[in-house]
C-alpha positions as CSV (number, residue, x, y, z in Angstrom):
1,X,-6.9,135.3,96.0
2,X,-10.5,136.5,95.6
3,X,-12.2,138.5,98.2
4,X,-15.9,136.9,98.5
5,X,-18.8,138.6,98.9
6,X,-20.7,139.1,101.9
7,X,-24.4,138.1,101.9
8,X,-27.0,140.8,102.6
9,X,-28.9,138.3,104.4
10,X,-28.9,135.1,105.2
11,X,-30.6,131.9,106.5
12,X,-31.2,131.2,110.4
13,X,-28.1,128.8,109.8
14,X,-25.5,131.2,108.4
15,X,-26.0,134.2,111.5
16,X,-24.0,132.9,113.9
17,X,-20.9,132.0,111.5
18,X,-21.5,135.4,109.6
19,X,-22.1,137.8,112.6
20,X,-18.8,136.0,113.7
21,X,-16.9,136.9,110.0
22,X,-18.3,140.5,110.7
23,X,-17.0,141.0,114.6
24,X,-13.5,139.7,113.4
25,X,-14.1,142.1,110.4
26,X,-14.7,145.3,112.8
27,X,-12.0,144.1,115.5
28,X,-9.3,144.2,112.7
29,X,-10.3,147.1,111.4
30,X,-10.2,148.8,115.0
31,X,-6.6,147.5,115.4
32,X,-5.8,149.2,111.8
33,X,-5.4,145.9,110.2
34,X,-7.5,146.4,107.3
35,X,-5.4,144.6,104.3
36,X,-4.7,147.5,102.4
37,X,-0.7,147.4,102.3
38,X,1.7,145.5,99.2
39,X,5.0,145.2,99.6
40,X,7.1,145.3,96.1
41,X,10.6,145.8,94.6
42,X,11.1,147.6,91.4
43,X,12.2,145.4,88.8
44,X,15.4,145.8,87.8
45,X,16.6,148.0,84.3
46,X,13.4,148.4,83.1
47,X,11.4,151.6,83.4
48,X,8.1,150.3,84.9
49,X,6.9,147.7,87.8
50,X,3.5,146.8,87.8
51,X,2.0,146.0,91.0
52,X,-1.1,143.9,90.9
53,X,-4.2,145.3,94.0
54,X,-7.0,143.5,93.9
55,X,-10.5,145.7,93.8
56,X,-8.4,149.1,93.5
57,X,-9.9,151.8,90.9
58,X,-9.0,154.7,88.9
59,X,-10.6,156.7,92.1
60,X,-8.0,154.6,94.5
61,X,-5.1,156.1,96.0
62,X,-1.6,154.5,96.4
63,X,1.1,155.9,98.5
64,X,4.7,154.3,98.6
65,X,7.5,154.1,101.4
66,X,10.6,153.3,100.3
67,X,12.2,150.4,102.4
68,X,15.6,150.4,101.6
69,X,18.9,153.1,101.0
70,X,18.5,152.1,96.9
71,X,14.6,152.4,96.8
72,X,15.6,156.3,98.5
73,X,17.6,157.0,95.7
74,X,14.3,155.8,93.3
75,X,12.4,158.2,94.9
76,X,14.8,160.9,94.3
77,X,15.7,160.2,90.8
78,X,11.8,160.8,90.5
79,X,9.0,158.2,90.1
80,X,5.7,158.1,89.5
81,X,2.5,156.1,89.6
82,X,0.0,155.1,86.7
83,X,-3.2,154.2,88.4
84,X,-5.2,151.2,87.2
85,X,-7.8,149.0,87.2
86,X,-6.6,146.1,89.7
87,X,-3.4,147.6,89.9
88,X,-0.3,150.2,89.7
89,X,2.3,150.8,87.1
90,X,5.4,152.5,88.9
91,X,7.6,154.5,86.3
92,X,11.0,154.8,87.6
93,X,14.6,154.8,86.2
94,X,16.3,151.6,84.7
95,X,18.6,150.5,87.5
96,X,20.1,147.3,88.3
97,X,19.5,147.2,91.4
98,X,18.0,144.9,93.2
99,X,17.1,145.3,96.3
100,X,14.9,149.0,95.9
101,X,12.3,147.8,97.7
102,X,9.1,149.9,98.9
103,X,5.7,149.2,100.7
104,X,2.7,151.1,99.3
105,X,-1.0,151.6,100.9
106,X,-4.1,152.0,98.9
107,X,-7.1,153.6,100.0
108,X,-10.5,154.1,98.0
């Protein structure tokens, strides 16, 4: 889904819908809602999962959680994170498992 643009001006008609779009903007943002989490699963025995973040960077930073016992034992087997444009590449181990599921934040 693409994220549109938001005018730097606009006609007498558009304020009032797009001063709206802006208050519900700032009021999420103030209640820490402000779209920037992914939740994922490592793909099973293979060595990379790409995760696809829409207007992220080489400059944007990603940070993981792991969400189950199995995505735990990821981390510790060691993992890391190719940065991208419009997304992340996780390198991990070739497991079978399924269920090594992780949230991830991206800031920048």
């Amino acid at each position: 889904m693409a994220i549109p643009d938001v005018p730097v001006a606009w006609t007498e008609d558009q304020a009032a819908e797009w001063s709206r779009k802006v208050a519900i903007t700032v009021n999420q943002l103030l209640l820490g809602r402000s779209n920037n989490v992914v939740r994922f699963t490592l793909t099973p025995d293979v060595t990379s999962t790409e995760v696809l973040l829409q207007g992220t960077t080489s400059e944007t930073s990603f940070q993981i959680t792991p969400q189950s016992a199995t995505a735990g034992q990821a981390v510790a087997a060691g993992l890391w994170v190719e940065k991208k444009i419009g997304a992340v590449v996780v390198h991990h181990d070739a497991d079978p498992a399924t269920d090594r599921d992780f949230s991830g934040t991206f800031t920048g």
